[in-house]
N, C-alpha and C positions, 0 to 999 in steps of 0.2 A: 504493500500500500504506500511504503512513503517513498521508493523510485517514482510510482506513478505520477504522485502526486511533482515529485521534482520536475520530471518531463515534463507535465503540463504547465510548471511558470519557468522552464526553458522553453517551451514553443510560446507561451504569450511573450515574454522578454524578448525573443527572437522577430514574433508577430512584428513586436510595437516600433522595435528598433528598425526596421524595414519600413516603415510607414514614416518612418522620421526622416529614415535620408533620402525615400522619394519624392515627399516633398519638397527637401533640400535641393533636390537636382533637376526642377521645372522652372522654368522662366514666371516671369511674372504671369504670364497670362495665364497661365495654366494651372499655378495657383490660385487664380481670382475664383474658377471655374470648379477647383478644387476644394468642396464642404470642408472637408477633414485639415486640410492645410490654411484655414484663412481665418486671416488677424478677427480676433475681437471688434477692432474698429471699425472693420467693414461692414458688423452689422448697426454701428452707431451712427452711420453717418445720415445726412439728411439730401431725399431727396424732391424736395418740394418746388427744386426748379423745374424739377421734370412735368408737375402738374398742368403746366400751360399749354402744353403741345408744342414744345420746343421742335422747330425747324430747322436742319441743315442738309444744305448742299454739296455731297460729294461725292467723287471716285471711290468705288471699292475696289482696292487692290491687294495683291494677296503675293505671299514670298514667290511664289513660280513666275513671277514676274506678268502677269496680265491683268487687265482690267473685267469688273464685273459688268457683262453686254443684257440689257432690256430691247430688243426691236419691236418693231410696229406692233407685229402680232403678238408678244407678249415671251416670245422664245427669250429663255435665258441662256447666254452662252459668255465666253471667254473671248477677248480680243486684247492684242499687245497693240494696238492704237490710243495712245494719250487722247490726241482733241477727236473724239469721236462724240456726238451731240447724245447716242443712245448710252452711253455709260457712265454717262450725270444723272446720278440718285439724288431723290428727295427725302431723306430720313425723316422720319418724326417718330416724337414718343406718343403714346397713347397710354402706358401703365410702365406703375412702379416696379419689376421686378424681371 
């Protein structure tokens, strides 16, 4: 009985320790996105600007180097053309979370 019980707080100790440096080893974003890995503050902050339907205008671009494409008919596609008129997004909020 008291092996077992040792193996079981080496695999939690093991568990916890592994959850420590994977978080350790994500970029910001990935922590934001990350429950387990994110600050306290993040749930203290305020966002009451987002209430108004905050608008903004922009490119979505992404590490593989392309921009995010809307055409006429609604097809969503990928394009490496900067001034292209269809890959001006209009973002808005609509809800908190």
């Amino acid at each position: 009985l008291p092996s077992l019980l040792y193996r079981s707080c080496f695999h939690i100790i093991c568990l916890v320790g592994t959850l420590s440096l994977a978080c350790n080893d994500m970029t910001p974003e990935q922590m934001a996105t990350n429950v387990n890995c994110s600050s306290p503050e993040r749930h203290t902050r305020s966002y009451d600007y987002m209430e108004g339907g905050d608008i903004r205008v922009r490119r979505l671009f992404c590490r593989t180097q392309w921009y995010l494409r809307i055409d006429k008919r609604g097809k969503v596609k990928g394009t490496q053309e900067m001034k292209n008129n269809y890959n001006i997004m209009e973002i808005r909020t609509v809800a908190v979370g």
